[in-house]
C-alpha positions, -999 to 999 in steps of 0.1 A, spaced: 392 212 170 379 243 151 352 265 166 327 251 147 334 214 157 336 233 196 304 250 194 283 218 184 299 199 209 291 219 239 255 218 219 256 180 225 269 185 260 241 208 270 214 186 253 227 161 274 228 178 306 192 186 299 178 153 294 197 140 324 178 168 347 147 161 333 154 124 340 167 132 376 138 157 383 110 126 365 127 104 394 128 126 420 86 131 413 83 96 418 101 92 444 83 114 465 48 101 456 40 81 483 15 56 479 -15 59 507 -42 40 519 -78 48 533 -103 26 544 -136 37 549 -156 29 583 -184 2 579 -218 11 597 -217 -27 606 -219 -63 595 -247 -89 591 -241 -119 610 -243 -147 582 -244 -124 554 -221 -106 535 -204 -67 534 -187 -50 516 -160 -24 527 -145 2 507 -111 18 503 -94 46 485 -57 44 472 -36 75 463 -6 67 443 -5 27 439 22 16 415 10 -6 388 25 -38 402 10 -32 435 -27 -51 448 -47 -38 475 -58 -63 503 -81 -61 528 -73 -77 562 -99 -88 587 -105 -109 618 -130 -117 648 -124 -94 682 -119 -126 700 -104 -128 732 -72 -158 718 -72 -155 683 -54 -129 667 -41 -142 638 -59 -123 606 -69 -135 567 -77 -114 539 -90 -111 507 -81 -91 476 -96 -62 469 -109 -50 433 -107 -14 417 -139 6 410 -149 22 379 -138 55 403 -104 63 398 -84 50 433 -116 33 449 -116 -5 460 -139 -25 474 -133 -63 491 -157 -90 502 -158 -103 537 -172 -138 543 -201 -145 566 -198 -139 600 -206 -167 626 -227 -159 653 -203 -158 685 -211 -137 711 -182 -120 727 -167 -135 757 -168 -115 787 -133 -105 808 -128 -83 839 -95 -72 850 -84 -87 882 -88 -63 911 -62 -79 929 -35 -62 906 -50 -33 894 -81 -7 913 -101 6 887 -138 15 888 -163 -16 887 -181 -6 859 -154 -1 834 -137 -36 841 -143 -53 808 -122 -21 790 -100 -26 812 -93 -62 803 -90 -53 766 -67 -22 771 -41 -46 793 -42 -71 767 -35 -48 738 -7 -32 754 10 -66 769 30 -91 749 20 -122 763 -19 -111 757 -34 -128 789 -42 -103 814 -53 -126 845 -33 -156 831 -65 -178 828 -64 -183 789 -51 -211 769 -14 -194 765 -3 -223 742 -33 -212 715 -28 -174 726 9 -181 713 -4 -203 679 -31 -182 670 -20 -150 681 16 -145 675 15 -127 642 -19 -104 645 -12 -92 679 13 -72 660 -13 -53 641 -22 -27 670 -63 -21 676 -60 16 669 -99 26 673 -94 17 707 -73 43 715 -103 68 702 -126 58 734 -125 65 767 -125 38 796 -167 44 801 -172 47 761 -155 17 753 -174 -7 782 -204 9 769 -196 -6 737 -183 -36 747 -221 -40 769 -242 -30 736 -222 -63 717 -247 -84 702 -221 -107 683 -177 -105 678 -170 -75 663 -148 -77 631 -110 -61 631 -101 -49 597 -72 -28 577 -66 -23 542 -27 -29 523 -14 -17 497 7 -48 485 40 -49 469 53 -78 443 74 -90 466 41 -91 492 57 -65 512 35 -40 528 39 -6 510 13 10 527 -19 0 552 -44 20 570 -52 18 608 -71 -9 623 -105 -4 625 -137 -19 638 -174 -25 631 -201 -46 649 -216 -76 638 -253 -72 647 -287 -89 634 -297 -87 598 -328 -73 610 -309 -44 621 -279 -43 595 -291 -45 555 -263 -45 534 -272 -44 494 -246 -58 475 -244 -55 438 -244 -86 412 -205 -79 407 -202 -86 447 -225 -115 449 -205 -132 422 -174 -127 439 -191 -134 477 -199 -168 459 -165 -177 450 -144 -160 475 -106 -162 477 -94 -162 517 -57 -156 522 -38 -171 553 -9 -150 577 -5 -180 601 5 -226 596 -24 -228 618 -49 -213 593 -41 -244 571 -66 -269 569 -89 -254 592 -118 -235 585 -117 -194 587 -119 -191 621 -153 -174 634 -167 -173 598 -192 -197 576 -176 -216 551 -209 -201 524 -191 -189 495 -155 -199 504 -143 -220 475 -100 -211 474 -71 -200 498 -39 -184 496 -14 -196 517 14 -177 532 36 -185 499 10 -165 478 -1 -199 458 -40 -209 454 -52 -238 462 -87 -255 465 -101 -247 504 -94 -280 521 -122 -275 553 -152 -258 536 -150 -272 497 -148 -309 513 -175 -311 531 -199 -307 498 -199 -340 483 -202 -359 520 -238 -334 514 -247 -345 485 -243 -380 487 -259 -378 522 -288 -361 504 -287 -388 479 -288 -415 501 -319 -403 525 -335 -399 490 -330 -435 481 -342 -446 513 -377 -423 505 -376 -402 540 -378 -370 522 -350 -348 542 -332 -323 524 -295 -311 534 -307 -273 537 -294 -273 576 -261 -282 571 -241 -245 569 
């Protein structure tokens, strides 16, 4: 090989050797992107109305969804449901319907003072700290341990994090001020496998009167709180309408193998209505179905 011929071919190499460091260092940016997740804290929720709740993304690779999951603070059902959530004009900001809250008032627990002296008035807390830090989520063994293990056994893996943000008199003074369940939510960053890439810690807002909680929803939201898409975690969720929340506005499900189908428990119940409403009108009595929910 002449000179010539040797000098272009280290040219080649070094071209090379360039490309392949810009490739390596490319991949090496990616890598170390890391996709986050934010969700924003909601003042509170209507009970039978809808909210909204917000979230912001950093990072999300195209392939990736964003979910928000949600659930009743109830004292046997863990298991939670979610919805997809849908990107802003903002660059990184999502937003996600929740259905309409039921109205269930909390129920009431006090930790047993047989095993465990703790001050009177803090009791309540007390009963929701044990059960978040057990396994078998039944701190005086009086609840229904067969549901606790249906309903429970996947979402009492998703830990209550605002909890840890109150002490033992801050938190029974909020538990006292409940007018309804509070709702448990997080948002996920989804991958296409529906792995979890990224979610943000559990948080909570209170269900309270619409007379004290307006939420203003804009028409892109009402259309979608019309025709809202509630996905499953648990079997049990199948079939069965979303625990603790109106069936107004839920139309499909997702079950747990990510396929839509038409809601089984909310969607049937509408033509029993209006044929029941058709009927009465036959018969001349007048009565409209406006009280079935």
């Amino acid at each position: 090989m002449n000179q010539t011929n040797t000098i272009a071919a280290r040219g080649r190499i070094a071209r090379a050797c360039g490309l392949l460091t810009l490739a390596l260092l490319a991949l090496t940016g990616t890598l170390s992107a890391q996709t986050s997740v934010t969700a924003d804290r909601i003042a509170c929720v209507p009970v039978r109305e809808n909210a909204v709740i917000w979230a912001t993304v950093a990072d999300k690779q195209p392939s990736a969804s964003v979910r928000l999951y949600f659930r009743r603070l109830n004292d046997v059902v863990e298991d939670l449901y979610f919805v997809n959530m849908i990107p802003s004009a903002e660059a990184g900001r999502y937003w996600g319907i929740l259905p309409k809250p039921e109205k269930r008032e909390p129920d009431r627990h006090e930790i047993s003072r047989q095993r465990e002296q703790i001050a009177e008035a803090n009791e309540w807390a007390a009963w929701w700290r044990e059960k978040e830090a057990s396994t078998h989520r039944d701190p005086n063994d009086d609840l229904d341990d067969d549901k606790i293990r249906e309903r429970a056994s996947r979402g009492k893996l998703e830990s209550r994090h605002w909890m840890n943000q109150l002490s033992a008199e801050e938190f029974q003074k909020w538990l006292e001020g409940l007018q309804y369940e509070p709702v448990d939510y997080f948002v996920a960053v989804i991958g296409p496998s529906a792995q979890i890439i990224a979610q943000s810690p559990m948080m909570v807002g209170e269900v309270r009167s619409q007379s004290s909680c307006k939420v203003e929803l804009t028409p892109e939201q009402l259309g979608e709180a019309a025709n809202l898409v509630i996905g499953e975690t648990a079997p049990w969720q199948v079939g069965e309408p979303v625990f603790h929340w109106m069936c107004d506005g839920v139309v499909t499900r997702i079950g747990e193998n990510n396929v839509k189908r038409a809601d089984e428990s909310c969607r049937g119940c509408v033509p029993c209505i209006s044929q029941a409403a058709i009927l009465t009108n036959a018969q001349g009595q007048g009565v409209s179905p406006s009280g079935f929910e």
